[in-house]
C-alpha positions as CSV (number, residue, x, y, z in Angstrom):
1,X,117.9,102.1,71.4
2,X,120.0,98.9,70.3
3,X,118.2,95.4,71.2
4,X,121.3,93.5,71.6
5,X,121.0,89.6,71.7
6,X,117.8,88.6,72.3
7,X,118.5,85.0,72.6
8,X,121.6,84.9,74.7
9,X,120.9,88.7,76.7
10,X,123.7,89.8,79.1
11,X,122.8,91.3,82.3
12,X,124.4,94.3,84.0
13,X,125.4,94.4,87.8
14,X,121.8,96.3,88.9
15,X,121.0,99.7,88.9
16,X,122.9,101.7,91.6
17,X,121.2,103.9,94.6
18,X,120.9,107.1,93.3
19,X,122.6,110.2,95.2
20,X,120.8,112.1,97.6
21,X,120.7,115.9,98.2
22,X,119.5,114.8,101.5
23,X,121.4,111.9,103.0
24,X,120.3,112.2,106.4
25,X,116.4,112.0,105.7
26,X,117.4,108.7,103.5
27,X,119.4,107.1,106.7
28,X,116.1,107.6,108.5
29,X,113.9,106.3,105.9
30,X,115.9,103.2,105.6
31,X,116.8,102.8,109.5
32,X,113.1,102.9,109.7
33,X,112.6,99.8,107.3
34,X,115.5,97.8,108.7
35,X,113.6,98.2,112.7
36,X,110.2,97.7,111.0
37,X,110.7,94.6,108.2
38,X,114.5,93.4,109.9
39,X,113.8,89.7,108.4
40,X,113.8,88.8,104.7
41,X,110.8,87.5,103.6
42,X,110.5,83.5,104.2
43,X,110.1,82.1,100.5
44,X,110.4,78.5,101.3
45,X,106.7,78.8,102.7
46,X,105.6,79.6,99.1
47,X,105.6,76.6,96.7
48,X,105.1,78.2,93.5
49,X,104.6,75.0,91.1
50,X,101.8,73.5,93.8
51,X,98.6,74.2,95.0
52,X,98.7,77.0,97.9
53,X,95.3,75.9,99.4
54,X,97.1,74.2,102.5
55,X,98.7,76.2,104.9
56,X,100.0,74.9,108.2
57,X,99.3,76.8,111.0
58,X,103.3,77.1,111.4
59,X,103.4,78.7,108.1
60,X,101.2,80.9,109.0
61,X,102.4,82.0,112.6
62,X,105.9,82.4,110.5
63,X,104.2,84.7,107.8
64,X,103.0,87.0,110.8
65,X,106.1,86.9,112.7
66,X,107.5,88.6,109.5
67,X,104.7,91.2,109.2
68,X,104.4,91.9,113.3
69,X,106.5,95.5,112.6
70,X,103.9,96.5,109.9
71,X,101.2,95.0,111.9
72,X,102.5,97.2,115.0
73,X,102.8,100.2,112.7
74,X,99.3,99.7,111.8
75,X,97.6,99.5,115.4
76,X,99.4,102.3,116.2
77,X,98.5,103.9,113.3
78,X,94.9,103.3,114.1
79,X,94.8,103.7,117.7
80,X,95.6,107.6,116.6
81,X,93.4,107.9,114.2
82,X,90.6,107.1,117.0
83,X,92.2,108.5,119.7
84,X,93.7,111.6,118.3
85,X,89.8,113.4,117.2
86,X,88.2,112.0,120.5
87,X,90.8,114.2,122.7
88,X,90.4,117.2,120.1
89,X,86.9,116.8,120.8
90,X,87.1,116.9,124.4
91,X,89.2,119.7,124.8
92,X,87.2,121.6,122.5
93,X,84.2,120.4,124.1
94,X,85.2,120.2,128.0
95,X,87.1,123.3,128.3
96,X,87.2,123.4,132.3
């Protein structure tokens, strides 16, 4: 494994999406991420030299607009998790 310059180091273009046996499942794993997370992430909120004890109530209404797919994801996500064993248990339960 050769080092190269350490003090002057040259950078390659980035690694490259690897091929896929399955193309189709990867279209649907990333058209899933694109409806979900469409915005990039708001980095100007984040002041990384300063003190990040004061957020305005913007920033955060801003930080949640960029989270509401995953938040949606998750209540859905949770609303089966209740709702899914309660109707199991009533049709095992109430069989009319």
């Amino acid at each position: 494994m050769e080092l190269g310059n350490i003090s002057e180091p040259t950078y390659s273009p980035g690694p490259e999406a690897p091929g896929s046996s399955t193309p189709g499942l990867v279209a649907m794993a990333h058209g899933f991420l694109r409806l979900v997370q469409p915005n990039p992430l708001p980095v100007e909120l984040f002041n990384f030299g300063q003190s990040q004890s004061e957020f305005k109530e913007e920033d955060i209404h801003e930080l949640l607009l960029y989270e509401l797919g995953f938040l949606v994801c998750a209540a859905i996500g949770l609303l089966f998790i209740i709702l899914v064993p309660l109707v199991g248990c009533c049709f095992c339960c109430c069989r009319c």
